[in-house]
N, C-alpha and C positions, 0 to 999 in steps of 0.2 A: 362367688363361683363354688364354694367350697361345700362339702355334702357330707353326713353321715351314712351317704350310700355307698362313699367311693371306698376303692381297694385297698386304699391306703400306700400304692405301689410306689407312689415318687412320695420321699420323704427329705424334705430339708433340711431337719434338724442339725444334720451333718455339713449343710453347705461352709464355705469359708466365706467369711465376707471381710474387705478390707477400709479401713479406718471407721469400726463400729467402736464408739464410746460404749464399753462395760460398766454397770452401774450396781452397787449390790441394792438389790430392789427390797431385801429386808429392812432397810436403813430409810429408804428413799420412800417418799409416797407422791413423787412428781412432782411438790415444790419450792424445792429448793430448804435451805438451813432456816428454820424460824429466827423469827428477827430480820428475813431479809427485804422483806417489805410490810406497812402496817395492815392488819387484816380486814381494819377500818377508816374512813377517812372523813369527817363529818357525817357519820351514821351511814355512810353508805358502804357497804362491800368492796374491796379494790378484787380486781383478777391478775394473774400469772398475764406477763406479756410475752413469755417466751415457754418453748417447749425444755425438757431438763438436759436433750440433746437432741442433737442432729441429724437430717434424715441422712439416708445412707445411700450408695451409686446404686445402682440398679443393672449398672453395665457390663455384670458379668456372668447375667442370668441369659437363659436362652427357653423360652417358654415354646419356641415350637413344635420342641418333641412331646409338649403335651396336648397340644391342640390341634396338630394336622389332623386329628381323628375328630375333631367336634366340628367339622365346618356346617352351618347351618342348624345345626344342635341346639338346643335348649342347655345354659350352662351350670344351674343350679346341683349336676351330678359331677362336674370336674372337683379336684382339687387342685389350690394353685401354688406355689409358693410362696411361703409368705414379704418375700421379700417387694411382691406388685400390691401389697397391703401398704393402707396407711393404720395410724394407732387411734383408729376408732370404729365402734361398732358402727350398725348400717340406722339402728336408733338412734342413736345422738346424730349421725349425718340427717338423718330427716328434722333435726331438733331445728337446724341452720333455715327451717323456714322462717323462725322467727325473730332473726337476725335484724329483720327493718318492721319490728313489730309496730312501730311510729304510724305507720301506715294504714293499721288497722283502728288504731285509735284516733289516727285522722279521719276514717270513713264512719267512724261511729260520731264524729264532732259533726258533719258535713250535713244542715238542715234540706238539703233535695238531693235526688236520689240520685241522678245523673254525675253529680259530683263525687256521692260515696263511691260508684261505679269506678270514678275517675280512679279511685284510690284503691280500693280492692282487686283491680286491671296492673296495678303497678306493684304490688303488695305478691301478687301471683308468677309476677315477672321476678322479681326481687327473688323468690324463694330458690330460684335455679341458679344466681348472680354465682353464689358462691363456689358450683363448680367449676366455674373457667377455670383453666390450667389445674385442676386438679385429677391426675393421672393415678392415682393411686387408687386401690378396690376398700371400700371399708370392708371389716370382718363381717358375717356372715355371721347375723346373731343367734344365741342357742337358745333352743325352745325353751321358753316360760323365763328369757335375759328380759329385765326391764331397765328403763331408765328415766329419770324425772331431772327439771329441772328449777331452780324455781329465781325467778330474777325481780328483786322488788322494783329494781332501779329503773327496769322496763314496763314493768307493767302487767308481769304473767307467772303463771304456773306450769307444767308442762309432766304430762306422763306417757309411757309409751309402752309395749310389750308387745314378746315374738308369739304371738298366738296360733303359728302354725309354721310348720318344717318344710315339708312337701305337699303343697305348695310353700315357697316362704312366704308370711304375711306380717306384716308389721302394723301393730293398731296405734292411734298418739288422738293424747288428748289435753285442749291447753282450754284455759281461761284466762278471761282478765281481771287482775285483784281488786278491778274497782267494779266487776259485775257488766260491763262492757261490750263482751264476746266471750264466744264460744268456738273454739276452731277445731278439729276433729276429720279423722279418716282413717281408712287402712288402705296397704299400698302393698303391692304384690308385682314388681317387677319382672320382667321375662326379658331374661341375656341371650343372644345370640350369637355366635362367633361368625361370623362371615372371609373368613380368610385373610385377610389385612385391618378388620377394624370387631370394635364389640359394640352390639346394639343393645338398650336398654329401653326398653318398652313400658312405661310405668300404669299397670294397672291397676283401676280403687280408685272410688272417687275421696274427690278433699271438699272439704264442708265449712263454710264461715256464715254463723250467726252473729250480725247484731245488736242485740238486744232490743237494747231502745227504742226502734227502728221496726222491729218485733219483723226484719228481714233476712232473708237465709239465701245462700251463696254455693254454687255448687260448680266445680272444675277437676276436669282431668291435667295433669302434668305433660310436658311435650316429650317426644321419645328425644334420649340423649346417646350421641354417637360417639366410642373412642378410635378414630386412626392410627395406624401405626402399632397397633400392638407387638407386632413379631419386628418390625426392622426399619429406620426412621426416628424420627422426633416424633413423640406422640401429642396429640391434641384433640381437640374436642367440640362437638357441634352440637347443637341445639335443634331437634324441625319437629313440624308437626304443628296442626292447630288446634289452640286453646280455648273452648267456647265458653266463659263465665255464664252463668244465668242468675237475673234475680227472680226466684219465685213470688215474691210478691209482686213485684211490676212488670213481667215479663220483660224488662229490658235484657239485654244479652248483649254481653263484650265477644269480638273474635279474634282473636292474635292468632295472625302467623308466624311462626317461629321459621326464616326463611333455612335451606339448605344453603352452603356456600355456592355451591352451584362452580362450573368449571373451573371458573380461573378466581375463584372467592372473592366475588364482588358483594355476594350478600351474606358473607360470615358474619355470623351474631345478629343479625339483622332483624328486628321485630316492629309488623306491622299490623293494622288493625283496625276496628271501630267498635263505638257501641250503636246500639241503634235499640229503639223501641219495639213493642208488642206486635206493631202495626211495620214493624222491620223500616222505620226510616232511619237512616242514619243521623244519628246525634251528633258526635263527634268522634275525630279520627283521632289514632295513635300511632305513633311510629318511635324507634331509638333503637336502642342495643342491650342486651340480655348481662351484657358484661361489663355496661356503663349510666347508660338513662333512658328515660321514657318519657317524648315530648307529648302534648295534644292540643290540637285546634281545634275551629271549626270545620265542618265540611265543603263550605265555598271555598277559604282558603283554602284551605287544602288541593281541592282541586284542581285548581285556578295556576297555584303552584308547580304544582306536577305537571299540569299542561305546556308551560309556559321552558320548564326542563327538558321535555320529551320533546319539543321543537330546535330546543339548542340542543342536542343532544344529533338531531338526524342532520343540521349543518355541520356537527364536527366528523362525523363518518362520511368522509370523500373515501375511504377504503377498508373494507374490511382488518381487525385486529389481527395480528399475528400471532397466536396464541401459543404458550407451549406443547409438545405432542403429549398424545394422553401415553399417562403410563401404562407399561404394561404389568403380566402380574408380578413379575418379582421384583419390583420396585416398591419404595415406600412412596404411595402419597404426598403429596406436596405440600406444606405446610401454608396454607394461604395466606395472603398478607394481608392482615388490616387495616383498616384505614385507619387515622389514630383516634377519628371522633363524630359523631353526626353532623349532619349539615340538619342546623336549626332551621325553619321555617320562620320567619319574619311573624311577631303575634303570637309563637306557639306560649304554652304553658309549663314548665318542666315539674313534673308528678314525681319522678323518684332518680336520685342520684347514688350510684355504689361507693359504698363506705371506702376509703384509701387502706388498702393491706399493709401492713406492719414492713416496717421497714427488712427485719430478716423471714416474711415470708417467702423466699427461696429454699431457704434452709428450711422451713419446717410445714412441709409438703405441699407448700402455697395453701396454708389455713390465713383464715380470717383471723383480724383479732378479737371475733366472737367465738371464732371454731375451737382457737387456742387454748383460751377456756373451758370447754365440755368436757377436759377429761379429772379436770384438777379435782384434786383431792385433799381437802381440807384435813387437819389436823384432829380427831375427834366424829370426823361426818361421817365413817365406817358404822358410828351407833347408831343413827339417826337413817343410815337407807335401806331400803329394803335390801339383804343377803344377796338377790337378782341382780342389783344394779349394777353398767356394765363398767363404771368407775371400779368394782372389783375381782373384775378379770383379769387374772395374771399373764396370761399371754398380749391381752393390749397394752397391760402395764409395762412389761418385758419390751415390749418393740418401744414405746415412748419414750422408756428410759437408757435406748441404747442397745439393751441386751436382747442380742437377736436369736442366740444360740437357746437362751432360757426363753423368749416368746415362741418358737418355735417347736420346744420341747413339751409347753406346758398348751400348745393347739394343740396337739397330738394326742395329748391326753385328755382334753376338755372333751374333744371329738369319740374320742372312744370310751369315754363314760357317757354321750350321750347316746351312741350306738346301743349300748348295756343296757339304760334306761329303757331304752322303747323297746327292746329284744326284754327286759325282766316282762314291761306290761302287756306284752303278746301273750307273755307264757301266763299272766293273769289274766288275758281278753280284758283288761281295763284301757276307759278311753282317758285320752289324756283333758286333764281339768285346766281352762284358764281358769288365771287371778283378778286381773284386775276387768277384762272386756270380754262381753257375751255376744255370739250372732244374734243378727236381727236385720233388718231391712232397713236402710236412708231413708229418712222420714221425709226427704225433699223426691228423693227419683223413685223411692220404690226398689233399687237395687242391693243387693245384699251386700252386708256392711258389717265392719265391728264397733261395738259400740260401749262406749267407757259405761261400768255398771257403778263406777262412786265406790268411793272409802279409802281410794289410798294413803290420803292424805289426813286423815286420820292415826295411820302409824300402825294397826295391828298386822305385821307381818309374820303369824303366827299361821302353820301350813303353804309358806312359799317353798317350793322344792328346790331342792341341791342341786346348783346345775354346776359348782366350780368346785 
C-alpha cells in the first residue's frame, strides 16, 4: 500500500509497541551466532529454521482512521503502518512460487502432454498455497530493489526487479540448473479497499517453458481477498478463474478458485478441467488451494457428483437455518473449514502442501521455504547485487525485532526515493532498468517484461543507490 506519493502525514516511527524483542542489527545479520548450525551438510546447503524473533500483536493498531477515506480506491497511494507489514519485500513474496518447484520438473519428466498438464495445473495452484493465513502486507519494493535467489538443492536460479513504481511492477525470472525450464513474468497487482476487506487483483501474465517439450504455458493468478481488515479475525480467500493454455497443443486447464460463498461451504475450494483443442474434456480436477489437488477421469467424475447431488436433495426435508447476514459494522464471519476433501474413489493426488514449521505462528505463518528468503549468509553481502532486498534495513529492522529502527529507516528509504525521481525530473531523465527490458509475451502477444541476461554473471557495476 505504501507510496512515494503519500503525505507522509501518519508516521509510525513513534508508535509504542509492547513485547518487541530489540536487537542491535549492527551485530546481527539474521542468523543467529556462527557455529550455531553447520553451513553444510553432505555438500548441500542447510537453511535457518526459525526467524531471529518473533512476530509482534498487532492489536493495538487501529488502521481505520487511515482508510475510511480509500473505500473503493486504488491503494498503491496510501501509506500503512508498518506494523500490518511482514519482514519481506513483495519480490521474494513472489520467489514462494517456487516453493513446490518438484512440480515443474515432474512436467518436464512427463512423456504426454495431458500429464505434464496434470502437473503444471497443480504447480499453479501450489504457488498461492503459501498464502493461507498469511495476514500480513509484504513491503512495497523500491524502484530498481532486486532480489535473486539460487537453490541448488531444488533445482533453480531465481531473479527478480522493481521495474516500475507507479504503476508498481515486479519482473522475476527463474531457470532450471539442469536447462529444463524457463519460468518468467511480471505482475502488477491493483489493491482495493472495500470497506471490511482488501482486494488484490493480480495483473501480468506468468509464463512456464519446458524445454524439452520445446512447450510454453501461459496463466493469469486468481484475485486474493483479505476480510476483516478494520475489526475481527482476519482471513483470506482465493476466487477467480485460472485459465492455463498450452500453446503448442492448444489443450487448456480451468480452475475455479471458488468464493466461500454465505455460510463457507466452498472456502479454498478449487475445481476444474483440462480439456483439448477441440474443448473435450480430458480430465477433471478438484481439491483445495490450502491442501491438495486430486484428478480423474471425466465419467468418474461425473458419475460421482451425480450420485452426491441425489443424496444431497434426500437430505434437505427443510430448508438450512443459516446465520443472519451481517450487517456493516460487523466483522465478517470467519468460515469454517472442513478439515479435508472428500477424495473420489480412483482419483489421482497431483500436489500435496508441504507441513508448516512447527513455530509457524510465531513467525507470520511463513513456510519453511519463506523462512529462508531473507537469511543472510555471512560474507554474501559481497556477492549480491547492492539492490538485493536481503539489504534493506528497514526489513532487516522488522525481522530482527527492532520495530522503532524498521520504522525509522522506511521513512527514510521512502524519502530518498521521493528525491530520486524529484533530482530526474529536474534532469527530464527516464528512469533505466537493469536487469529486464519491455517487450511483448512471445506466447499472447501482450506486453511484458522480459529478463535481458547477465545478472548472473556478477557485474553490478552502474546498479543505483536505492538504501
Amino acid at each position: 500500500f505504501d507510496s512515494d506519493n503519500s503525505s507522509g502525514e501518519f508516521s509510525e516511527a513513534n508508535q509504542r509497541l509492547t513485547g518487541v524483542i530489540h536487537v542491535d542489527t549492527s551485530k546481527s545479520n539474521g542468523i543467529g551466532k556462527v557455529g550455531d548450525r553447520p553451513p553444510q551438510e553432505n555438500g548441500i546447503q542447510k537453511h535457518r529454521t526459525s526467524l531471529p524473533a518473533p512476530m509482534f500483536t498487532r492489536s493495538d493498531f487501529s488502521v481505520w482512521s487511515i482508510l475510511k477515506k480509500c473505500i473503493g480506491l486504488e491503494l498503491s497511494k496510501i501509506t500503512m503502518p508498518i506494523a500490518f507489514n511482514e519482514p519481506l519485500s513483495f519480490l521474494q513474496r513472489i520467489t514462494e512460487y517456487m516453493e513446490h518447484v518438484y512440480l515443474i520438473h515432474r512436467a518436464s519428466r512427463q512423456p504426454q502432454s495431458l500429464e505434464r498438464m496434470q502437473s503444471v495445473a497443480a504447480f499453479a495452484v501450489s504457488a498461492v498455497a503459501s498464502q493461507w493465513e498469511r495476514t500480513g502486507k509484504p513491503f512495497n519494493p523500491l524502484l530498481g530493489e532486486t532480489y535473486e535467489l539460487i537453490r541448488e538443492d531444488l533445482g533453480f536460479r531465481f531473479i527478480s526487479e522493481q521495474v516500475s513504481h507507479h504503476p508498481p511492477i515486479s519482473a522475476f525470472y527463474s531457470e532450471g540448473l539442469h536447462q529444463d525450464f524457463l519460468f518468467h513474468g511480471s505482475i502488477y497487482p491493483k489493491l482495493k479497499f472495500w470497506g471490511k476487506s482488501v482486494e488484490a487483483e493480480p495483473r501480468g501474465t506468468i509464463t512456464l517453458e519446458l524445454l524439452k517439450h520445446k512447450e510454453a504455458y501461459t496463466w493469469t493468478n486468481p484475485t486474493c481477498c483479505v476480510h476483516n481488515v478494520i475489526i475481527g479475525k482476519l482471513w483470506i480467500e482465493q476466487y477467480g478463474t485460472v485459465e492455463i493454455l498450452n500453446h503448442r497443443t492448444g489443450d487448456k486447464c480451468v480452475l475455479h478458485f471458488k468464493p466461500c460463498g454465505l455460510f463457507g461451504k466452498e472456502l479454498h475450494k478449487v475445481e476444474g478441467y483440462i480439456q483439448d483443442k477441440s474443448k473435450k474434456k480430458l480430465f477433471m480436477i478438484y481439491g483445495k488451494w490450502t491442501e491438495c489437488l486430486w484428478g480423474i477421469d471425466p465419467v468418474t467424475y461425473e458419475s460421482f457428483r451425480k450420485q452426491e447431488r441425489r443424496g444431497d436433495s434426500l437430505r434437505k426435508t427443510k430448508p438450512d437455518d443459516g446465520p443472519e447476514k451481517a450487517d456493516g459494522d460487523v466483522a465478517d464471519t470467519v468460515p469454517e473449514s472442513q478439515e479435508t476433501v472428500q477424495v473420489i474413489p480412483g482419483s489421482k493426488l497431483l500436489w500435496r502442501v508441504n507441513t508448516r514449521p512447527p513455530n509457524s505462528a510465531q513467525m507470520y505463518n511463513f513456510t519453511s521455504f519463506t523462512v529462508s528468503l531473507n537469511e543472510l549468509e555471512t560474507g554474501m553481502e559481497k556477492i549480491l547485487a547492492p539492490t538485493d532486498c536481503r539489504l534493506r534495513p528497514d526489513i532487516r529492522g522488522m525481522e530482527n525485532g527492532n520495530m522503532d529502527l524498521a520504522s525509522q529507516e522506511k521513512e527514510r528509504l521512502e524519502e530518498k526515493q521521493r528525491e530520486a525521481r524529484r533530482e530526474r525530473a529536474r534532469e527530464e531523465a527516464e528512469w533505466q532498468t537493469r536487469w529486464f527490458h519491455r517487450g511483448s509475451n512471445p506466447y499472447t502477444g501482450t506486453p511484458d517484461w522480459l529478463y535481458a541476461g547477465g545478472y548472473f554473471e556478477r557485474d553490478f557495476s552502474g546498479c543505483p543507490d536505492i538504501y
